[in-house]
N, CA, C and O of each residue as an XYZ file, in Angstrom:
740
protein
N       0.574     10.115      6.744
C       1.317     10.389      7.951
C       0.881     11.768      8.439
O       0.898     12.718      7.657
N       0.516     11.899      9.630
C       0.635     13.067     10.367
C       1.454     13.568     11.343
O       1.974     12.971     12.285
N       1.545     15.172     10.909
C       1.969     15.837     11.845
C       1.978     15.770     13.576
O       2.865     16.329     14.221
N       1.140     15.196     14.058
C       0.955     15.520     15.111
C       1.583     13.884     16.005
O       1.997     13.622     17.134
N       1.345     13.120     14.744
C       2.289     11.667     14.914
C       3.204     11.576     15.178
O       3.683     10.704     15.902
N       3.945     12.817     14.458
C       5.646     12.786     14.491
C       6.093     13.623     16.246
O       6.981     13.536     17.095
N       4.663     14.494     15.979
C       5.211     15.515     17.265
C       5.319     14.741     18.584
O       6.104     14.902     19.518
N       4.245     13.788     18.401
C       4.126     12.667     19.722
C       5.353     12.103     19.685
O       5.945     12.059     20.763
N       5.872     11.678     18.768
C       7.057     10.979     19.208
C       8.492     11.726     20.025
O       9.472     11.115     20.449
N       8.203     13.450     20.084
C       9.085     13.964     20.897
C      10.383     14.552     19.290
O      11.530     14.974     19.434
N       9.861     14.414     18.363
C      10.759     14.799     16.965
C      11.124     16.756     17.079
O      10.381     17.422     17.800
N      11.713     17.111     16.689
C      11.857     18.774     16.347
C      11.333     19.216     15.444
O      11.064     18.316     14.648
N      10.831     20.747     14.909
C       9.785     20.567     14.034
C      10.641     20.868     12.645
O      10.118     20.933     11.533
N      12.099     21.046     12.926
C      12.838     20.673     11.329
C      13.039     19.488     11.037
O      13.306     19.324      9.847
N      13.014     18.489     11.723
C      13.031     17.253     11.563
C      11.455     17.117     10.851
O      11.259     17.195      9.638
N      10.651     16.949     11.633
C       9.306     16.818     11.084
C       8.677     17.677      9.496
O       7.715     17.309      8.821
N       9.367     18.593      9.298
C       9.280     19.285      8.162
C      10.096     18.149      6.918
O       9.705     17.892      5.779
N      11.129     17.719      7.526
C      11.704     17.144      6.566
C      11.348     16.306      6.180
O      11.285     16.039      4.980
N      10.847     15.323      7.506
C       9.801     13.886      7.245
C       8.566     14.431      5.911
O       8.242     13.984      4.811
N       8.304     15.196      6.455
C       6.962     14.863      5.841
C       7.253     16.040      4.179
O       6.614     15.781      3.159
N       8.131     17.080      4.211
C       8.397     17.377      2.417
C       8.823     15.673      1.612
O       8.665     15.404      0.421
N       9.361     14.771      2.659
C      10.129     13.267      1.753
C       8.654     12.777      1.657
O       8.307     12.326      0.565
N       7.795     12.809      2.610
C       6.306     11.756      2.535
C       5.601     12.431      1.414
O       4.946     12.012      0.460
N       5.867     13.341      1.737
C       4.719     14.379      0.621
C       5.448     14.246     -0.880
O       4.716     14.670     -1.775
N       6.362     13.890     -1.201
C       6.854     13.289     -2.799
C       6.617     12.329     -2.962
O       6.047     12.008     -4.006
N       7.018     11.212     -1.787
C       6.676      9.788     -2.288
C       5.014      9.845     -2.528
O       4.722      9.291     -3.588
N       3.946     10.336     -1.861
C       2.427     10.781     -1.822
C       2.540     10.907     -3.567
O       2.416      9.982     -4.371
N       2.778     12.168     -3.821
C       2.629     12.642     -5.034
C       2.821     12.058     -6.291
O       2.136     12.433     -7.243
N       4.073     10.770     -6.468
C       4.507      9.936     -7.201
C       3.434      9.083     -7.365
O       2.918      8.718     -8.421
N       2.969      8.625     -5.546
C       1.862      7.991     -6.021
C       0.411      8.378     -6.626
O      -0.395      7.764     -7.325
N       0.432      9.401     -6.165
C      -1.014      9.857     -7.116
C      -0.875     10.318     -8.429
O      -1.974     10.462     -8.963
N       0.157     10.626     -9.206
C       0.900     10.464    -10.127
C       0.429      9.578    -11.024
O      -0.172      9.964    -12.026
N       0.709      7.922    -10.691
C       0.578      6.942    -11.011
C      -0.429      6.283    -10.746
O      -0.388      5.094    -11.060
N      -1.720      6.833    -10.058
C      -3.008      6.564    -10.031
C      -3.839      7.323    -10.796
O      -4.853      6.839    -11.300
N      -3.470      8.637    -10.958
C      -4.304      9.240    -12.346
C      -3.571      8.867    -13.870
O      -4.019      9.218    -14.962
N      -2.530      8.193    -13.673
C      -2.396      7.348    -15.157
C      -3.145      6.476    -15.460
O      -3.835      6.239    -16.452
N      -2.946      5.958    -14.438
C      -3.762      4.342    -14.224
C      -5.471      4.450    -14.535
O      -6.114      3.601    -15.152
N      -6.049      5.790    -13.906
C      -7.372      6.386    -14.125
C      -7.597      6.264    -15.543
O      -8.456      5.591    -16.112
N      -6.328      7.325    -16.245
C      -6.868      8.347    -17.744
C      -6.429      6.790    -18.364
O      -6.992      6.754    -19.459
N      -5.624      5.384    -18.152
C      -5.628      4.492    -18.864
C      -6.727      3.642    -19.128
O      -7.061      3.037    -20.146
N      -7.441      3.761    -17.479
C      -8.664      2.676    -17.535
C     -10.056      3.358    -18.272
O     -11.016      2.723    -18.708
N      -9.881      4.759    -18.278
C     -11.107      5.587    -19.419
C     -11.273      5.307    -20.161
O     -12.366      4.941    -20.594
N      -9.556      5.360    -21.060
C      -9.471      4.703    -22.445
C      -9.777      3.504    -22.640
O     -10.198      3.360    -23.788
N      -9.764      2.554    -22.048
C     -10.070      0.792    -22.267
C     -11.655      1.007    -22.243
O     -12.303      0.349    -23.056
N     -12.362      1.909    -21.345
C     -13.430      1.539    -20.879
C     -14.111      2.528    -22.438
O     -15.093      2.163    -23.085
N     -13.545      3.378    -22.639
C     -14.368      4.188    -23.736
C     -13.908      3.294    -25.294
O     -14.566      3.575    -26.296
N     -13.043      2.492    -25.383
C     -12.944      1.867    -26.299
C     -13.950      0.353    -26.192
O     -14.216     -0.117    -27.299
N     -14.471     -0.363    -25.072
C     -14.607     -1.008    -25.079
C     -16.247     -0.976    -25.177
O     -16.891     -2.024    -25.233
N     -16.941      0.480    -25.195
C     -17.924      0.759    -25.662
C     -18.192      1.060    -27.061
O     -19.319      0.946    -27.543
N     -16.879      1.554    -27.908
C     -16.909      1.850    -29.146
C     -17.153      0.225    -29.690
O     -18.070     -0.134    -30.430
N     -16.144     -0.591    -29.152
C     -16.289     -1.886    -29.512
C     -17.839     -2.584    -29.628
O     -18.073     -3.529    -30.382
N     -18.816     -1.970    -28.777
C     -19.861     -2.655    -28.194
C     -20.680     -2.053    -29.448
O     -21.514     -2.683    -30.098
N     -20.329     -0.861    -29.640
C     -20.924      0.011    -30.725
C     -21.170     -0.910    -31.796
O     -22.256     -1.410    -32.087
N     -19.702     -1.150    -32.537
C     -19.090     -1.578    -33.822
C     -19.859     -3.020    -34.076
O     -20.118     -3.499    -35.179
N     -20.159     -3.592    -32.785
C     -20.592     -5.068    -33.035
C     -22.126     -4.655    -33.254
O     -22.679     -5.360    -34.097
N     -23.062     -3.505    -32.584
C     -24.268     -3.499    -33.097
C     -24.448     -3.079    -34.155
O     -25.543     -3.374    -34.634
N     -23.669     -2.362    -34.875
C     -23.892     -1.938    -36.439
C     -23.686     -3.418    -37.482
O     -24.272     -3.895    -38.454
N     -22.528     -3.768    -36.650
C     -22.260     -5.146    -37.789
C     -23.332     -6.385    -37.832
O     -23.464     -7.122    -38.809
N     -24.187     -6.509    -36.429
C     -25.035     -7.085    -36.541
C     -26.179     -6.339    -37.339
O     -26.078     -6.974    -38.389
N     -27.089     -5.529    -37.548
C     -27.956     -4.941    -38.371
C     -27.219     -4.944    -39.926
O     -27.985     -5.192    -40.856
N     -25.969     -4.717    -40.218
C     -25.494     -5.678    -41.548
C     -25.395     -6.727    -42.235
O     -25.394     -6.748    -43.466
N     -25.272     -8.016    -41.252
C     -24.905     -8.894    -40.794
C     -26.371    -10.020    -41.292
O     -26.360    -11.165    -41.743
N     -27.562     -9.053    -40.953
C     -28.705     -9.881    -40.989
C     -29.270    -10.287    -42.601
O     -29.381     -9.477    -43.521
N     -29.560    -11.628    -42.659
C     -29.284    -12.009    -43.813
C     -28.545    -13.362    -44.224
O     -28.825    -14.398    -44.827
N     -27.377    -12.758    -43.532
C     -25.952    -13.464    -44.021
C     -25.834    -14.328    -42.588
O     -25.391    -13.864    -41.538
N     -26.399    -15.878    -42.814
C     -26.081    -16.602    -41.266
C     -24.535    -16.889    -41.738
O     -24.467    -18.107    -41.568
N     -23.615    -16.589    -42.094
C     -22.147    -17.158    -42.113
C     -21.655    -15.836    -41.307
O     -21.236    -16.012    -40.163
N     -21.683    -14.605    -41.808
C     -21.447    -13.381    -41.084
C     -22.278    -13.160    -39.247
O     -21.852    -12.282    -38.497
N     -23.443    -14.110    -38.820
C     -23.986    -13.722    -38.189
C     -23.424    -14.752    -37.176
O     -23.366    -14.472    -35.978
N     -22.982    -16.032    -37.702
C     -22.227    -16.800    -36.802
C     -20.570    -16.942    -36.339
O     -20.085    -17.680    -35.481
N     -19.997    -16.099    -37.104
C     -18.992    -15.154    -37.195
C     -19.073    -13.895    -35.696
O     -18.312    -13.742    -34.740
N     -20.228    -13.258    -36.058
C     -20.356    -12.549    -34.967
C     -20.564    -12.997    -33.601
O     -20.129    -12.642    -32.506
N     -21.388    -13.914    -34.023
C     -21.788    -14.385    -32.589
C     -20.833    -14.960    -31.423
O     -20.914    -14.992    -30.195
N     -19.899    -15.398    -32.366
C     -18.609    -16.188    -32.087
C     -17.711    -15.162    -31.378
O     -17.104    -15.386    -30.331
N     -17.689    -13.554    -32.343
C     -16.881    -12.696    -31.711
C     -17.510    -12.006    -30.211
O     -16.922    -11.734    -29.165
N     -18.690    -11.885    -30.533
C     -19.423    -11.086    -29.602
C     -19.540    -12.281    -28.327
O     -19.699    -11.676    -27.267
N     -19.509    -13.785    -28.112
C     -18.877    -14.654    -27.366
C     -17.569    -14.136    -26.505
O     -17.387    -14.148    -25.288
N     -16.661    -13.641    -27.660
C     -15.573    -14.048    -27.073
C     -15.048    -12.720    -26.404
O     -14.008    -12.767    -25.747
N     -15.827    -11.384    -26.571
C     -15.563    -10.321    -25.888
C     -16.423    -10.216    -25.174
O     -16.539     -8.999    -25.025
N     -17.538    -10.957    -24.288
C     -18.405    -11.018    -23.434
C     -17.127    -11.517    -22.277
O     -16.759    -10.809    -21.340
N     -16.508    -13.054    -22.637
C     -15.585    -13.698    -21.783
C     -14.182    -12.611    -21.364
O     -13.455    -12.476    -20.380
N     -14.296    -12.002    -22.647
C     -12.782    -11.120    -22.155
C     -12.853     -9.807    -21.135
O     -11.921     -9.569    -20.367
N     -14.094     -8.944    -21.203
C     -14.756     -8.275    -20.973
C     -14.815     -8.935    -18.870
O     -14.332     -8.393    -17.876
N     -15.571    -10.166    -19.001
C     -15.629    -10.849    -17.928
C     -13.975    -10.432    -17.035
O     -13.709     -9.719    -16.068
N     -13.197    -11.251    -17.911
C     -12.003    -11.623    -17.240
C     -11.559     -9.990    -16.750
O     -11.140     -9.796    -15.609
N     -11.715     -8.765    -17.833
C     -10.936     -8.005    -17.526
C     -11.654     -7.365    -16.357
O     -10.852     -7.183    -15.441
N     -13.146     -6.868    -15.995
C     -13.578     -6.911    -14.345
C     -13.165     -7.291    -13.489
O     -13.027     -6.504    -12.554
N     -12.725     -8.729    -13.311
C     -12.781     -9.281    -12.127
C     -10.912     -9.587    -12.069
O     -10.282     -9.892    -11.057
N     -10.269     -9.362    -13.670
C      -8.810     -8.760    -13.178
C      -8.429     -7.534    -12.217
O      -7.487     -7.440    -11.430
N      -9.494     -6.585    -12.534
C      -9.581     -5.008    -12.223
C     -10.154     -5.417    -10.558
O      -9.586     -5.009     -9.545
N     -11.371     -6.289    -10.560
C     -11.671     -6.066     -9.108
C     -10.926     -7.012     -8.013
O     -11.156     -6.881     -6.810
N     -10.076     -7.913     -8.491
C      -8.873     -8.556     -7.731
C      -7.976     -7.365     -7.706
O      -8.062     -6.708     -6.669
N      -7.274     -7.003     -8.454
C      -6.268     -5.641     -8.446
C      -6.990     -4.619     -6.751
O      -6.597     -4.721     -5.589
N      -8.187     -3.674     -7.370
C      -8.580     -3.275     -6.003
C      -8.884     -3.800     -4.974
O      -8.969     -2.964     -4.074
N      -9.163     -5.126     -4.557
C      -9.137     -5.946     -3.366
C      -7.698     -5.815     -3.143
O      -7.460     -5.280     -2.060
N      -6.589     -6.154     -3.870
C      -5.698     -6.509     -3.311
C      -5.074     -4.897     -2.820
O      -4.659     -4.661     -1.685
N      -5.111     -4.120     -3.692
C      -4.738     -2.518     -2.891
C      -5.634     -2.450     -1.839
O      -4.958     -2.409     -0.811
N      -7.081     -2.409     -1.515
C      -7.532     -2.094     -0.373
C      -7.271     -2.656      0.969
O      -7.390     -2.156      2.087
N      -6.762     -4.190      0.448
C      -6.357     -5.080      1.660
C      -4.628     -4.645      2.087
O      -4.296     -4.650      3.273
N      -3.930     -4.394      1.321
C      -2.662     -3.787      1.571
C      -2.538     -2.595      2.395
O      -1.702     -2.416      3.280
N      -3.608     -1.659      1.953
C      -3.685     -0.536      2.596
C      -4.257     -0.918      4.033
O      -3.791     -0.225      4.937
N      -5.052     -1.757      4.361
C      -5.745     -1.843      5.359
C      -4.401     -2.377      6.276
O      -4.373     -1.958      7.433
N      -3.508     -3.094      5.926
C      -3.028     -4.322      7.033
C      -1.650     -3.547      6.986
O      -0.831     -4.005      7.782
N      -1.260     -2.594      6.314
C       0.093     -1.595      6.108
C       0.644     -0.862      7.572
O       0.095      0.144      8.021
N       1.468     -1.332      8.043
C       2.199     -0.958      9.307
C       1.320     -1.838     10.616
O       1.559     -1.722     11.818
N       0.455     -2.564     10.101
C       0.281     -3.698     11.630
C       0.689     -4.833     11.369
O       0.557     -5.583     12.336
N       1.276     -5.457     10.200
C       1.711     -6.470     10.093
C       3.440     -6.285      9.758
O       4.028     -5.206      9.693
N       4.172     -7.941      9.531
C       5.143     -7.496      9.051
C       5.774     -7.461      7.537
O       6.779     -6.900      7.098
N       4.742     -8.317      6.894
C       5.231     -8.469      5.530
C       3.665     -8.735      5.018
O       2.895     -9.640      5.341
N       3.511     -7.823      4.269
C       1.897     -7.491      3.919
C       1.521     -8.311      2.794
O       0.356     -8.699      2.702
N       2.635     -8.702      1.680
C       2.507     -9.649      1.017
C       2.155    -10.955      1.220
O       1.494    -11.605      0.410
N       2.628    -11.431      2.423
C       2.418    -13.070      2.898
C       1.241    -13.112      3.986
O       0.967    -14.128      4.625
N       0.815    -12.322      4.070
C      -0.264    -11.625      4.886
C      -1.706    -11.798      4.320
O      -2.638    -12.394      4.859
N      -1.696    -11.222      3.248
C      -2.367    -10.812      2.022
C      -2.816    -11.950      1.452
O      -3.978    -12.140      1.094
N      -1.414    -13.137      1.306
C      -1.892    -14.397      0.902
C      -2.363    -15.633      1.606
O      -2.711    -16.677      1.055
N      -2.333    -15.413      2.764
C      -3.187    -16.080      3.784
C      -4.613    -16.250      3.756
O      -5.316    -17.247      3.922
N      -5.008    -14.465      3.387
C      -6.605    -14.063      4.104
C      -7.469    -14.902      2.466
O      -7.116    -15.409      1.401
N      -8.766    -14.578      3.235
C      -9.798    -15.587      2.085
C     -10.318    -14.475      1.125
O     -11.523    -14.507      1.375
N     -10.207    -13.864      0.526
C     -10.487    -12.679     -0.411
C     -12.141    -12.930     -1.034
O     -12.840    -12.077     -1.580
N     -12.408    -14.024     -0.824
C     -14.141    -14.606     -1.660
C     -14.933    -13.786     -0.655
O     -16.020    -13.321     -0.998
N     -14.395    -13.560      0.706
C     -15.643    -13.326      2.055
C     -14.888    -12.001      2.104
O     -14.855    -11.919      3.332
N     -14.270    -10.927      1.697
C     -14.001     -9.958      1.577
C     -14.852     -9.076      0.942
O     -15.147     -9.421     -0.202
N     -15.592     -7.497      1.540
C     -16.136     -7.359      0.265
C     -15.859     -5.958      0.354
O     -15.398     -5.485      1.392
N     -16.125     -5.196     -0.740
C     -15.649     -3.592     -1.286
C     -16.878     -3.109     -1.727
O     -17.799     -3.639     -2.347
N     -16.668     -1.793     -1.197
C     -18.233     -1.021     -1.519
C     -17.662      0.190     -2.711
O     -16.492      0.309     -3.075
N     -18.857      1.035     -3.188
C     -18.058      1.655     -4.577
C     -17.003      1.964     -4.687
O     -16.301      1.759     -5.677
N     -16.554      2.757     -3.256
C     -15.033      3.788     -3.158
C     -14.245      2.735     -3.339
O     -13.215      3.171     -3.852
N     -14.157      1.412     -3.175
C     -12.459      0.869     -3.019
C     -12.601      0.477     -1.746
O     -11.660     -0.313     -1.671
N     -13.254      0.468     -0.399
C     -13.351      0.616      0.802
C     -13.192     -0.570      1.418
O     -12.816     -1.141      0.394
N     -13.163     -1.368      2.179
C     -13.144     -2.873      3.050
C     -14.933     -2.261      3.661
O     -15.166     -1.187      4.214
N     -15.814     -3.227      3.358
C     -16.460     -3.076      4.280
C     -16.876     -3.987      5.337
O     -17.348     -3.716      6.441
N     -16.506     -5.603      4.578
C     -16.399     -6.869      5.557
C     -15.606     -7.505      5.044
O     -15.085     -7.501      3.928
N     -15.455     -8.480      6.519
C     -14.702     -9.447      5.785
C     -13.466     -9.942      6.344
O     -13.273    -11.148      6.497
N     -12.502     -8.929      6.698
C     -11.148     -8.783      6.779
C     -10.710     -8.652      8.394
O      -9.730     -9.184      8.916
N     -11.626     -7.868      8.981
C     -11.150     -7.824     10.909
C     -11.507     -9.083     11.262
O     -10.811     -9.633     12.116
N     -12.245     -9.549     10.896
C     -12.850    -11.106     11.823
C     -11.330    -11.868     10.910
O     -10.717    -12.526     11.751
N     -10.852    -11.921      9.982
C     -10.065    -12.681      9.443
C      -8.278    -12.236     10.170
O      -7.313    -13.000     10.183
N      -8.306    -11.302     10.514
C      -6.953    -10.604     10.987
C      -7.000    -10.689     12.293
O      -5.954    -10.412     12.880
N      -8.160    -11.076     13.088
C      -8.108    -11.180     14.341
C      -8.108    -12.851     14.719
O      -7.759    -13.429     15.749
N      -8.640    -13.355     13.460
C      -8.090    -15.083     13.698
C      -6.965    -15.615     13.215
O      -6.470    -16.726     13.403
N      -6.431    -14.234     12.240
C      -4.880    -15.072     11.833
C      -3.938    -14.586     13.106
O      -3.089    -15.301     13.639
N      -4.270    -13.172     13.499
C      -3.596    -12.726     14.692
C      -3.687    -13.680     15.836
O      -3.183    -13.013     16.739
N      -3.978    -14.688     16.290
C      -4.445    -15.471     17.161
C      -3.018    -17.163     16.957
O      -2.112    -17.744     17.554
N      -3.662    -17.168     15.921
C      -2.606    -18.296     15.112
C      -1.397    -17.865     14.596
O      -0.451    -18.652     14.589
N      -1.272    -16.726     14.158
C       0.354    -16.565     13.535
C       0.281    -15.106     13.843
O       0.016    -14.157     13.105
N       0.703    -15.176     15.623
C       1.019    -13.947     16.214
C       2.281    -13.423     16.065
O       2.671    -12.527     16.815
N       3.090    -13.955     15.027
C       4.482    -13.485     14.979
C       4.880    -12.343     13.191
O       5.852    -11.768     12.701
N       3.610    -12.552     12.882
C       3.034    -12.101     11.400
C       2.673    -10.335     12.041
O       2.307     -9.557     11.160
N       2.720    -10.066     12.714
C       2.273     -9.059     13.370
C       2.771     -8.012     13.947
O       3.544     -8.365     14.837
N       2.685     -6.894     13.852
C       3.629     -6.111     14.536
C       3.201     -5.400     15.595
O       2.593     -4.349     15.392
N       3.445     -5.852     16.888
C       3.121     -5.997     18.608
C       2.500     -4.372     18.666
O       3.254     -3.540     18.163
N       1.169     -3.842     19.245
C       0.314     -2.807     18.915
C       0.923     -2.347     20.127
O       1.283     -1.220     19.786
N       1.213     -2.464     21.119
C       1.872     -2.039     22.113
C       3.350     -2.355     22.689
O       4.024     -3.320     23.049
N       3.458     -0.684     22.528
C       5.266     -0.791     22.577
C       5.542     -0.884     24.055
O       5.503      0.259     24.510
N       5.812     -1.799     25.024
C       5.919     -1.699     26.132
C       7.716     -2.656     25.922
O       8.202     -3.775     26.090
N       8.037     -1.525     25.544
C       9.693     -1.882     25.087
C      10.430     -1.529     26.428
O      10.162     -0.371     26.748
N      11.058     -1.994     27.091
C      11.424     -1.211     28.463
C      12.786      0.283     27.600
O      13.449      0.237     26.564
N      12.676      1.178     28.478
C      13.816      2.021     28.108
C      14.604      1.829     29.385
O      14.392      1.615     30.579
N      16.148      2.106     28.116
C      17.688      1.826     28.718
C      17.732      3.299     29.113
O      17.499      4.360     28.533
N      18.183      2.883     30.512
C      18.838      4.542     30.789
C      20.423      4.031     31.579
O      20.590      3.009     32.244
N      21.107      4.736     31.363
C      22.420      4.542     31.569
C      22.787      5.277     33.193
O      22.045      6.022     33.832
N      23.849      4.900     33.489
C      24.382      5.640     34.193
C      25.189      7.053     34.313
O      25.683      7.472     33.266
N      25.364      7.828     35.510
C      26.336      8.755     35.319
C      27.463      8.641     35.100
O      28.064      8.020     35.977
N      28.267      9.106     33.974
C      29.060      8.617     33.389
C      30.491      9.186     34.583
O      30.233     10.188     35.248
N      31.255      8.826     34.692
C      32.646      9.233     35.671
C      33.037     10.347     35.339
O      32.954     10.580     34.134
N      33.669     11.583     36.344
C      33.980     12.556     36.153
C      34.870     13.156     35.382
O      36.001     12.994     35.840
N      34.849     13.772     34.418
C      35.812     13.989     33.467
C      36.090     15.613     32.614
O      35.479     16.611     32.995
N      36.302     15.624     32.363
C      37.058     16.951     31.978
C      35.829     17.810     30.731
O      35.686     17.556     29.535
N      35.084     18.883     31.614
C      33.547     19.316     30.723
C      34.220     19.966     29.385
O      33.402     20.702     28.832
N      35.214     19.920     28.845
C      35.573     19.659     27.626
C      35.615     18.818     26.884
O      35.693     19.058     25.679
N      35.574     17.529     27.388
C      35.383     16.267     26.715
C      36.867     15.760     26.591
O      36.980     14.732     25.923
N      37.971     16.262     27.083
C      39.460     15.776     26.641
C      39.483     15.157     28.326
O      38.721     15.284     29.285
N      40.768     14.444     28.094
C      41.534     13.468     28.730
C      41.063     14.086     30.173
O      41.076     15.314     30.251
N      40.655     13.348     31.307
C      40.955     14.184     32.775
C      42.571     14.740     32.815
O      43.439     14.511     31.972
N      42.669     15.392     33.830
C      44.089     15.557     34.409
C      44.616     14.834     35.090
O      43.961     14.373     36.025
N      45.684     14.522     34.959
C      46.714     13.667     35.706
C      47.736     14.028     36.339
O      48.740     14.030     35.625
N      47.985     14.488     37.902
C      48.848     15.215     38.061
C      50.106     14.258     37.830
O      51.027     15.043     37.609
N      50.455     13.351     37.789
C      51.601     12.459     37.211
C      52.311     12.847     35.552
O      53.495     12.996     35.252
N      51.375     12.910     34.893
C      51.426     13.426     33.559
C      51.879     14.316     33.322
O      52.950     14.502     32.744
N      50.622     15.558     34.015
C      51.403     17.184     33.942
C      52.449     17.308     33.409
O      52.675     18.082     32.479
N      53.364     16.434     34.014
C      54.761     17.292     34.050
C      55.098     17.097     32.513
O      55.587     18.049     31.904
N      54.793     15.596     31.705
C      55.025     15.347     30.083
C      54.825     16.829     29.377
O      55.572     17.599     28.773
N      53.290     16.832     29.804
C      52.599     17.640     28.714
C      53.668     19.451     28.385
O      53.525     20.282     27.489
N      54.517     19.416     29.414
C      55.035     20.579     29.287
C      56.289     20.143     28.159
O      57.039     21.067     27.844
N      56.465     19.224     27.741
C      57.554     18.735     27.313
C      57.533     19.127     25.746
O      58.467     18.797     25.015
């Protein structure tokens, strides 16, 4: 969010201070929880080289012994497949954050949004980035389920009221010369 977003909208700049000290925590929580997520995926990734390690020593042991070597082969199988799965868990995960981020405040529910689009013809370059894929797909769901969407132009008419009836620039009761006479009572 920017500053200069809020100022367009005609906000005060203690208001806008306040907006954005609340944006700037929720921000922080989240990056918070993305350098966990970082120092967690190091560890998987630096263990999963130790692992890669452990299986080439055991094979140079191993040789000799075809019961131990088909043993291995079996294991070293089955962490090739897991290995597999856990990539393309990890690179569904960042498709699905990059596509969230992308469609976040033009749609109305980013989840059902999200599960519409074709994610196979989507594609991500190193950063995490959208680089195809997704505008040609948001501009044909926008077409078909224009109600998924949140209208890019506010041509909202504004209410303006009338002058309100003459009344007492204190804000209390007008005068009533009929009355008067109570109020002395």
């Amino acid at each position: 969010m920017k500053r200069e977003f809020l100022e367009s909208l005609g906000l005060e700049k203690d208001v806008i201070d306040k907006i954005m000290a609340e944006h700037g925590k929720s921000v922080e929580a989240q990056k918070a929880k993305v350098d966990d997520l970082k120092t967690s995926l190091d560890d998987m990734k630096k263990q999963l080289e130790q692992r890669d390690n452990d299986l080439k020593q055991l094979k140079k042991q191993a040789e000799g012994n075809e019961e131990l070597q088909t043993k291995l082969a079996d294991l070293e199988k089955r962490y090739k497949d897991e290995k597999a799965a856990y990539e393309a868990k990890i690179k569904e995960t960042q498709l699905n954050s990059a596509i969230k981020l992308a469609i976040n405040g033009k749609v109305h529910d980013a989840d059902l949004v999200a599960s519409l689009l074709d994610k196979n013809t989507i594609e991500l370059d190193e950063n995490g980035n959208i680089t195809k894929g997704l505008e040609e797909q948001l501009k044909t769901l926008q077409e078909t389920k224009s109600f998924l969407f949140v209208p890019e132009n506010n041509n909202q008419p504004k209410i303006t009221g009338i002058k309100p009836a003459e009344g007492s620039p204190t804000g209390g009761e007008p005068e009533d010369p009929f009355l008067a006479g109570f109020n002395s009572i």
